[in-house]
C-alpha positions in Angstrom: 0.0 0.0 0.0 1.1 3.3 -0.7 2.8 5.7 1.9 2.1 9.4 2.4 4.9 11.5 4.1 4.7 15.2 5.5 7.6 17.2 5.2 8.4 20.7 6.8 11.4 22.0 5.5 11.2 20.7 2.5 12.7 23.5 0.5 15.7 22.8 2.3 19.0 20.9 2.0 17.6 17.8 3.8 13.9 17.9 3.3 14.7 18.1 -0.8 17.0 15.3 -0.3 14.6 13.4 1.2 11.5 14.2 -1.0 13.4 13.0 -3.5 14.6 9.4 -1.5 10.3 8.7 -0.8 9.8 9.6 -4.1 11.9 6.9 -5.2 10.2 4.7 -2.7 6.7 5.4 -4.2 5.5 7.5 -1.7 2.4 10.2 -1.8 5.2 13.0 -0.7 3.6 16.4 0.8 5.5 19.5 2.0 4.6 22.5 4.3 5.9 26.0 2.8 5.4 29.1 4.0 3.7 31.7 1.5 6.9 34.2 1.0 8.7 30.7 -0.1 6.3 30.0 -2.4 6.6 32.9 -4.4 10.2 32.9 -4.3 11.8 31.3 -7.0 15.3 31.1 -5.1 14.1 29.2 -2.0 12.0 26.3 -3.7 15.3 26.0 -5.8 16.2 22.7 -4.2 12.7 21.1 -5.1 12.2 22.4 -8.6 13.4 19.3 -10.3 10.4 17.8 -8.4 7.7 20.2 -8.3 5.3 18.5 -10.3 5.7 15.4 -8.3 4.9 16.5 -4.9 1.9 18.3 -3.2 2.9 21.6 -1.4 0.7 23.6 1.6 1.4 26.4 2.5 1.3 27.1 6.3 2.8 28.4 8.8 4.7 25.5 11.6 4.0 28.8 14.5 0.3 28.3 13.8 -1.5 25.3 15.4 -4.5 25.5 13.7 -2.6 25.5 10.2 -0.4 22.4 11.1 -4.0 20.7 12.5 -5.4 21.5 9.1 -2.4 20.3 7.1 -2.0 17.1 8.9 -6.0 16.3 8.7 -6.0 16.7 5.1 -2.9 14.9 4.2 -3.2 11.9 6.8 0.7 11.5 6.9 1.9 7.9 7.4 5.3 9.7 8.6 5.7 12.9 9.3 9.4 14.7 8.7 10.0 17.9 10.7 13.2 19.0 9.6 12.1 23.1 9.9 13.3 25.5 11.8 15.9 28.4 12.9 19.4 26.7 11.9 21.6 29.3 12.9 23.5 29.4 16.0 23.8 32.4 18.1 25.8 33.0 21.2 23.8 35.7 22.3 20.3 35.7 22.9 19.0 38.0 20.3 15.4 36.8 18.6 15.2 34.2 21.7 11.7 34.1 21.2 11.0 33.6 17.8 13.8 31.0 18.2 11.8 29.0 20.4 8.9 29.3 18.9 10.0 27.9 15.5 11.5 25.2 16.8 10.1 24.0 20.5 6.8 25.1 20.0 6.4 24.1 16.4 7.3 20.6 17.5 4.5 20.5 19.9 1.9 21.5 17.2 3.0 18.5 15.0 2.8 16.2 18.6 -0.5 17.3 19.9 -1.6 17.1 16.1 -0.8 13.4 15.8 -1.9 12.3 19.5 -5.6 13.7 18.5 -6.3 13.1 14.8 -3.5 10.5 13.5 -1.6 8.8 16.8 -0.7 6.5 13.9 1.6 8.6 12.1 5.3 7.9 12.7 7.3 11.1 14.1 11.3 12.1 12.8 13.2 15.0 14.3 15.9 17.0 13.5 18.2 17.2 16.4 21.6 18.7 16.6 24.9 18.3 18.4 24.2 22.0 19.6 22.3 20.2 21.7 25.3 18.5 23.6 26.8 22.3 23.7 30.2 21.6 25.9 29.8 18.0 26.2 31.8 15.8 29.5 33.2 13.7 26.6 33.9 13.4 23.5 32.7 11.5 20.9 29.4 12.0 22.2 26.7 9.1 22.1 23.3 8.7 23.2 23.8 8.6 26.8 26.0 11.9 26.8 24.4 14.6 29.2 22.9 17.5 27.2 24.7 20.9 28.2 23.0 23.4 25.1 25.2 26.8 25.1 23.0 28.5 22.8 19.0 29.3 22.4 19.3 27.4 19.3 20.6 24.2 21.4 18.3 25.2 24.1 14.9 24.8 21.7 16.2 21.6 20.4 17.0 19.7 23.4 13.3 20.9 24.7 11.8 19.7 21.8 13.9 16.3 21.6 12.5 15.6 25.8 8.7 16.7 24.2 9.2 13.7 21.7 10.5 11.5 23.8 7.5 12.4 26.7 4.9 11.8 23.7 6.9 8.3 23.1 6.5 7.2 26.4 3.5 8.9 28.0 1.3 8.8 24.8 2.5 6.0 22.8 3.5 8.5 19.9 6.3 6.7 17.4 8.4 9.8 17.2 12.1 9.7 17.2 15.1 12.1 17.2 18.1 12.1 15.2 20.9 13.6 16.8 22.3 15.0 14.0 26.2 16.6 13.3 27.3 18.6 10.5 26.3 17.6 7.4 27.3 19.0 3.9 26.4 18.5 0.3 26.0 21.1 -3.0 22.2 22.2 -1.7 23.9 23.4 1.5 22.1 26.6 2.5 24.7 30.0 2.3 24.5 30.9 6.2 26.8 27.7 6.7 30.3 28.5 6.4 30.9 25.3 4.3 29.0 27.1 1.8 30.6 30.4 2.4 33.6 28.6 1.9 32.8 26.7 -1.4 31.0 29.6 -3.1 34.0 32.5 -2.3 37.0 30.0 -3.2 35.1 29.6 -6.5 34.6 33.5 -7.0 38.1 34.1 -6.0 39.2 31.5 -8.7 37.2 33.5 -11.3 38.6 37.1 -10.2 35.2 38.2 -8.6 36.1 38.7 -5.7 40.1 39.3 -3.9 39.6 38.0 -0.1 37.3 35.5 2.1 36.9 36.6 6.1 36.4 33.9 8.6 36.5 33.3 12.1 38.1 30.4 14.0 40.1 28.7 11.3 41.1 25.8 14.2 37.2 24.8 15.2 36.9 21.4 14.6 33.7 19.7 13.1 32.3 15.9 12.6 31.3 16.7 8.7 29.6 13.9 6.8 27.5 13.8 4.0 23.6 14.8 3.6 22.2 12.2 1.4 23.6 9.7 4.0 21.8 11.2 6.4 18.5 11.4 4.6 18.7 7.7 4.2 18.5 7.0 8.0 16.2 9.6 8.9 13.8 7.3 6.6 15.4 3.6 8.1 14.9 5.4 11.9 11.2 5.4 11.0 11.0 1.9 9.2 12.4 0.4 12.5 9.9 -1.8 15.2 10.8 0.5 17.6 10.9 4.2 17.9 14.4 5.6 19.5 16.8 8.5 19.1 19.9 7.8 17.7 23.3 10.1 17.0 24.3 10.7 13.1 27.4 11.4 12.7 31.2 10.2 11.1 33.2 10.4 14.5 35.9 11.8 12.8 36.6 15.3 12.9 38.3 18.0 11.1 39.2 22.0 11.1 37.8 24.7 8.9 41.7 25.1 7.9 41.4 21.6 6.6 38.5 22.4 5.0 40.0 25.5 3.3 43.2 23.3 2.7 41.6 20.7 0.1 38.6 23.5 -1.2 41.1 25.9 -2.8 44.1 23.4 -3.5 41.8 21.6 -5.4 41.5 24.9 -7.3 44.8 25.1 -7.6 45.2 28.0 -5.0 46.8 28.7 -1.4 44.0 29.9 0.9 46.7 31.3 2.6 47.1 34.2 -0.1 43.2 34.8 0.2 41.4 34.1 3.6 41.6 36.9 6.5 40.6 36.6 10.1 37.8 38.9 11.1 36.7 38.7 15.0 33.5 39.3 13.8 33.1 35.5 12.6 34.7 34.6 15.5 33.8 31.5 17.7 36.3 29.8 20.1 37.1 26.3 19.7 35.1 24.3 22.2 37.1 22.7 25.2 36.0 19.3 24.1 34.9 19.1 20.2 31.7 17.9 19.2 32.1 14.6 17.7 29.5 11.6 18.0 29.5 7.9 18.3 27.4 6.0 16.3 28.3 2.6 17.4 24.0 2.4 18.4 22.8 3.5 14.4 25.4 1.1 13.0 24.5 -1.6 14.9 21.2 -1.5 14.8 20.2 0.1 11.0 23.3 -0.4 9.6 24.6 3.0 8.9 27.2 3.7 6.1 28.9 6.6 4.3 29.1 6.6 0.8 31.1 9.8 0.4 34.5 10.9 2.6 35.6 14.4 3.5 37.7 15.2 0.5 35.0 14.2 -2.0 31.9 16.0 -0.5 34.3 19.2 -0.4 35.1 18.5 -4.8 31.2 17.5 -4.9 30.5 20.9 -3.8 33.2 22.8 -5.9 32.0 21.3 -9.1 28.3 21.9 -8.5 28.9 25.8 -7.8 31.1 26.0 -10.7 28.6 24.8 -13.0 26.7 28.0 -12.1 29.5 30.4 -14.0 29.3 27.8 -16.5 
């Protein structure tokens, strides 16, 4: 029988990625967009290959009446809710709408499926911003949370919502830690991107310098599309459970900057400049997760390494000077 899936964030690195893996699947795939996106040919960029091959609704995820309307229309077999403020922020400016997107938004889509579809099966994006300045490193799921940020903050709320609703209300939702995860639809806030897209411009002569902060931060980088895969085996699983995605192995912007221009035949050295303004201190103990648990039990793999999602990237911005 066929599946219907619901999808916020579906514009999105991960939520096209993954619109695209249930299509393949055969499923009845359905997205929530806010109206502004809609209308804006730049932020449904990721899912225009696929337009005409999914159902969009637009709605707003701080509304509870619009996510109970959604969800009694569509009837979601699984529901996806991969939306939200992505950005982290060491101070506490826009706290509120912060939380709001992300905490409360979570808890529309819960009480939603405990009173009109308790069947529905429940992923969530988590973070390791949730784990902030861990007491060990790699992390795993038994790490204590210690969120640093509002961003953090909102995510470990929502993660003990879902797992109150697993418990209390018998709700199959589940939340997947997630770390760093890159690939060519990576949104421009990230510095991966910032990184890809100005090493590219300075190769053509567009531009003469890249500013960055902390060139020594160290980050557990893997690839999106892996990442998509589990979210959808999390959900195909007897039991519902939170699990950490991750590689375990990390690595330093400078690395990053190393292969990205080399590979370009350049010295980032002649190019990048250290600005305090981007500047955010290496954490005591680096965020890096074990995922001993996903391996074991839903056998995760990556298909890509450091080096190649880096050239993956490259190749897909230059085909836009092309």
């Amino acid at each position: 029988m066929k599946k219907t899936a619901l999808i916020t964030g579906i514009t999105g690195q991960d939520g096209s990625y993954l619109a695209e893996l249930l299509l393949s699947k055969n499923y009845d795939v359905h997205g929530i967009i806010r109206r502004e996106s809609l209308e804006n040919s730049e932020k449904i960029k990721n899912i225009s290959q696929i337009g005409d091959k999914i159902t969009l609704h637009v709605g707003s995820l701080s509304d509870h009446l619009s996510i109970y309307k959604i969800v009694s229309k569509v009837m979601p077999d699984e529901c996806y809710h991969l939306a939200g403020s992505t950005f982290v922020d060491y101070s506490f400016d826009e706290e509120f709408q912060t939380i709001n997107n992300n905490f409360s938004s979570t808890h529309y889509i819960l009480s939603t499926i405990k009173e009109i579809n308790p069947k529905c099966k429940l992923f969530f994006a988590g973070t390791s911003e949730m784990f902030g300045e861990p007491n060990e490193s790699p992390q795993n799921e038994n790490t204590p949370f210690n969120p640093k940020s509002i961003y953090g903050i909102s995510k470990v709320s929502s993660h003990y919502l879902i797992k109150n609703y697993r418990e209390k209300e018998n709700i199959f939702a589940c939340t997947g830690i997630m770390y760093n995860h890159e690939s060519p639809r990576r949104g421009n806030q990230f510095v991966t991107k910032k990184i890809i897209t100005s090493a590219v411009k300075i190769k053509k002569g567009f531009i003469k310098d890249l500013y960055l902060g902390n060139l020594d931060a160290l980050r557990d980088w893997g690839y999106a599309p892996d990442y998509i895969v589990m979210m959808w085996k999390i959900l195909q699983h007897d039991c519902a459970d939170d699990y950490i995605m991750a590689t375990g192995k990390l690595h330093s912007v400078r690395e990053f900057l190393d292969i990205a221009f080399s590979y370009l035949e350049l010295d980032y050295k002649d190019y990048v400049k250290v600005d305090d303004r981007f500047f955010r201190a290496s954490e005591k103990t680096p965020l890096s997760g074990n995922t001993s648990k996903i391996k074991a039990i839903l056998g995760f793999e990556h298909s890509k390494e450091f080096k190649e999602i880096i050239i993956e990237m490259i190749k897909k911005e230059q085909e836009l000077y092309k």
